[in-house]
N, C-alpha and C positions, 0 to 999 in steps of 0.2 A: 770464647774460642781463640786458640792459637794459632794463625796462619804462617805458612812457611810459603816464601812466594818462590816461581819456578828460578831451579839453579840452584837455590840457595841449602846450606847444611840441616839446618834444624831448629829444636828449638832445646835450651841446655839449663841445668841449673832450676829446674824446676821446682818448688815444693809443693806438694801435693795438700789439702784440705783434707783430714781426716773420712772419707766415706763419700767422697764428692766426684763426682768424673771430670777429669780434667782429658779435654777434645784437642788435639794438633792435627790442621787439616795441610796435607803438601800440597801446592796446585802444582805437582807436578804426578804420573802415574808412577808408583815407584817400583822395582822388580824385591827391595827387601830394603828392610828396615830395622837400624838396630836400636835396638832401647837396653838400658841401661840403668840403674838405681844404686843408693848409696848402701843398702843391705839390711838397713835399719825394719823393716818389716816387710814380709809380703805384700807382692806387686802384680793385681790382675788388669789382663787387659784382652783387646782385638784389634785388629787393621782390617777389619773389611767394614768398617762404620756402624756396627752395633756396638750396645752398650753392656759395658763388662758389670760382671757383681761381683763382691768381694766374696771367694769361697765359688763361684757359681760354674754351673758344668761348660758353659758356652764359652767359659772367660781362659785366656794363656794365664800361665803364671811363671813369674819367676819369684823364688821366695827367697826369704830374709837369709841374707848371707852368703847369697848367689850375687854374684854384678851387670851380668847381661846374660842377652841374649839376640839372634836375627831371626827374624818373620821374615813372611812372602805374604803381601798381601794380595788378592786378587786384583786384576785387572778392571779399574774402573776411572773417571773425570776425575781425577786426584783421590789422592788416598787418604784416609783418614784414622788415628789413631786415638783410640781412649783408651785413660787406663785412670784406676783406683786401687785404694788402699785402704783398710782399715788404720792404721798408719801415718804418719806424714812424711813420708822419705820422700829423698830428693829425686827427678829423676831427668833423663837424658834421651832425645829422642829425635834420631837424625838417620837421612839417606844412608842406604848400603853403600861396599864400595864397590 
């Protein structure tokens, strides 16, 4: 797991593991959150701390050839972000502004 400690931007430059859920936990509660990726293949994910499936109905997506996107995650003790890829794109994933 990834921690982003309170205050801080994020966490950047990511590469993802092919089918693997890579976890960024903020210990901060965040009002939104932008994520980001290099385009190279669809990018599923969530911010309320479930876990995303690559293709799955529960999961955001942004796909291959899109760059971002901003979430609102719910209100909770730090917010959490997973996301996966069939894929290995890079990805970016930091406080709103």
């Amino acid at each position: 797991m990834a921690d982003v400690a309170a205050g801080r931007v994020g966490k950047h430059a990511q590469t993802l593991v092919a089918n693997t859920v890579l976890s960024v936990t903020f210990n901060d509660d965040l009002d939104s959150v932008e994520i980001a990726h290099d385009g190279t293949a669809d990018l599923y994910l969530t911010v309320d701390g479930s876990t995303p499936v690559v293709g799955g109905d529960g999961s955001w997506c942004i796909p291959a050839g899109f760059g971002a996107d901003t979430f609102y995650p719910p209100t909770a003790d730090g917010t959490v972000v997973k996301v996966i890829s069939a894929g290995t794109p890079k990805v970016w994933i930091q406080r709103g502004h």
